[in-house]
C-alpha positions, 0 to 999 in steps of 0.5 A: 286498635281497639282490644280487650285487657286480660279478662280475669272472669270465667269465660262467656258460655258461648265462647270457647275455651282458649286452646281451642281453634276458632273454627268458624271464623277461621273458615270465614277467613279461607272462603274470603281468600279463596272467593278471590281466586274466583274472581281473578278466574273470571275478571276477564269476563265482564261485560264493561271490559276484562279491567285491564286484563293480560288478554280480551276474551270476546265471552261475556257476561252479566251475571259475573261481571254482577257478582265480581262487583258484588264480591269486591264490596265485602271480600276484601272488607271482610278479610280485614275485619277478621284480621283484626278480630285476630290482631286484637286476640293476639295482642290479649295473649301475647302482647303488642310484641307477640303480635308484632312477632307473629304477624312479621312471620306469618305475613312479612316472610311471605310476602318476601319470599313471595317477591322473590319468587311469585311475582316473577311467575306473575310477570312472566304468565301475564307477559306470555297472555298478553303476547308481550314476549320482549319482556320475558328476558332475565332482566325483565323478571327480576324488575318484577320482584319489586311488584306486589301483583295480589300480594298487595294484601300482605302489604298492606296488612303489615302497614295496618298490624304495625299501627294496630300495636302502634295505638295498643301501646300508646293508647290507655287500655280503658281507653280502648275498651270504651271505644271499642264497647261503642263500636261493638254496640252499634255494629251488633244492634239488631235493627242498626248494626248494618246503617252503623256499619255503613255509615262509620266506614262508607264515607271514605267511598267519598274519596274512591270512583263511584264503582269501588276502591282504588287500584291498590297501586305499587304502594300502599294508597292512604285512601285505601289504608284508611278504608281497609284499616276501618275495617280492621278497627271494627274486628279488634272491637269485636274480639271482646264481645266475641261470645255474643256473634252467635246470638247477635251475628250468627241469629239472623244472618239471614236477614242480613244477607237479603238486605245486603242483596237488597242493597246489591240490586239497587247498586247494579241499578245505578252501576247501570245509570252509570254506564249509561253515563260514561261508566270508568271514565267518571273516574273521580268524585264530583266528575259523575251526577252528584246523586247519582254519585252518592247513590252509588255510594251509599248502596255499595257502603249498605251493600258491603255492610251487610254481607260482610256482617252476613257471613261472621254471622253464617259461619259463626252459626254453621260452621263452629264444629270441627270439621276435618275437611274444612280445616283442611281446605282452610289450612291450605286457602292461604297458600292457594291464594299466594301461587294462584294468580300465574296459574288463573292467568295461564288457565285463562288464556289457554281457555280464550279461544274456545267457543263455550259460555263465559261461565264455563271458562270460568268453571274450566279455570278453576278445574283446571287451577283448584286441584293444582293449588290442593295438591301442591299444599298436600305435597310441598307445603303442610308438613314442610318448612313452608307449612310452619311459615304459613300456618304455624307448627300447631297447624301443621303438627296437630292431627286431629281438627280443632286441637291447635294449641293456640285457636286456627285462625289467629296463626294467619 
């Protein structure tokens, strides 16, 4: 992907110096893991079905099943945008080998042990809520240490940081940089950034249903490689004009995040057309009304777009400073992330029979989920062996917020 040469030239103002951590964008990237805990709470809530859920509830509600489908436009998006603008960081610093080295570590070992151990947890939590109990047996679980459950993430992460040292090893380094530079241009103009944006990576909705991305799948989809790996490709061309996000990104931030509500009002609209039509069973493209399919489409490109390039901008702007709490809870997102989805599911069911609003389960999952995932960090993970794995020995070593060696955000 797209990076920078070694930039001999004194540092731009707004950057900081290299020892220091990224705090913003490292904060960026908790909230875009922990957003997802939230919406495996509350999946089980919509109005248009539970997608394929362990358990119906007969709760519901519109405003979640909104803000799930508005969450999936830029989540997942922005994830892998910042996984790039760090991917990009790495292979500046280290090289394609020290890229290659420490994303192996910081996302292969995880995603090993995690099947090994998580995603029997997943099984066996989804089997109990869905009273499919012939299929807790010892052999049952272990079929399960070949699933990727939500850790498909890490999968397919690892796919696009293997192409992303691929083209930095094969590909010219002006090259790159005259590519990225255009990327960059037009993803930071003021007036053009989220049309350009939208346009450069929307057109691979053309190959998803009209109401997102594809099931991730048992193994990696081209389809959604290619979507998330634009993504990726836009972060590593951001990495070298990352002193200009808090006077491009960071300066109207909110103007980006009303457009891309904007835009997310008129997607519900034709969600809704959609629904009125036969909703999931037009499942292809081409199956649903042709402008109502690139309707869809092109407000959930606008709408992802925008609120992707909102939120840099938001926590470029705001939360810059170090912050004590924050590295915390940022610290602790990517280990939350990994053990949540058993114990949301758990939580779940056992809130499925009571006769309280569907905003209110969700609020009691997570109550009932959030404090186990902080605690068992604080006690099991932060200064042990599954600390270093996860965050590196900077993070778990250094004290005092900001001072990790070699920026936060770039160990994970």
């Amino acid at each position: 992907m797209p990076h920078a040469p070694p930039d001999t030239s004194a540092p731009p103002p707004a950057l900081s110096p290299p020892a220091e951590r990224l705090h913003g964008l490292d904060a960026c990237r908790a909230v875009a893991m922990l957003l997802g805990v939230f919406v495996h709470a509350a999946i089980p809530y919509q109005t248009h079905g539970g997608g394929g859920w362990a358990f119906d509830d007969p709760a519901e509600s519109a405003w979640i099943t909104a803000a799930i489908h508005v969450l999936h436009s830029f989540r997942m998006p922005l994830f892998f945008l910042l996984a790039g603008f760090f991917a990009a960081l790495l292979v500046e610093r280290r090289g394609v080998r020290g890229l290659l080295v420490n994303r192996g570590a910081r996302l292969g070992v995880p995603l090993l042990l995690g099947m090994l151990t998580i995603s029997p947890l997943c099984g066996l939590a989804w089997a109990i809520a869905a009273g499919e109990l012939e299929h807790v047996t010892p052999a049952g679980l272990a079929r399960e240490v070949t699933g990727f459950w939500h850790l498909w993430f890490l999968r397919d992460l690892l796919v696009l940081v293997a192409a992303c040292g691929l083209v930095a090893w094969a590909v010219p380094r002006r090259w790159l940089r005259a590519a990225g530079d255009r990327v960059a241009a037009a993803v930071l103009h003021p007036l053009g950034g989220v049309p350009a944006a939208a346009v450069l990576i929307g057109w691979t909705l053309l190959l998803h249903p009209w109401w997102g991305l594809r099931d991730p799948g048992a193994w990696p989809r081209w389809e959604n490689l290619l979507h998330h790996g634009l993504w990726f490709g836009v972060g590593a061309c951001l990495w070298p004009h990352r002193g200009r996000l808090r006077a491009t990104l960071g300066r109207r931030w909110a103007w980006l995040a009303a457009f891309g509500g904007v835009a997310a009002g008129a997607n519900l609209w034709v969600a809704e057309r959609m629904f009125a039509l036969g909703g999931f069973e037009l499942g292809s493209p081409g199956e649903e009304p042709r402008w109502l399919g690139l309707a869809a489409r092109g407000t959930y490109a606008l709408m992802a777009a925008a609120l992707v390039l909102a939120f840099v901008g938001a926590f470029v702007r705001h939360a810059s400073r170090p912050n004590t709490a924050a590295r915390y809870v940022s610290d602790a997102s990517y280990w939350a992330y990994l053990i949540h989805f058993p114990l949301v599911v758990a939580a779940g069911r056992a809130a499925a029979g009571l006769a309280v609003p569907p905003e209110a389960k969700v609020l009691l999952v997570l109550g009932a989920v959030c404090p186990v995932l902080l605690v068992t960090y604080a006690l099991l993970v932060r200064r042990t062996l599954i600390g270093r794995i996860l965050n590196g020995p900077a993070r778990v070593t250094q004290r005092a917020a900001g001072r990790g060696p070699r920026g936060g955000a770039a160990a994970v």
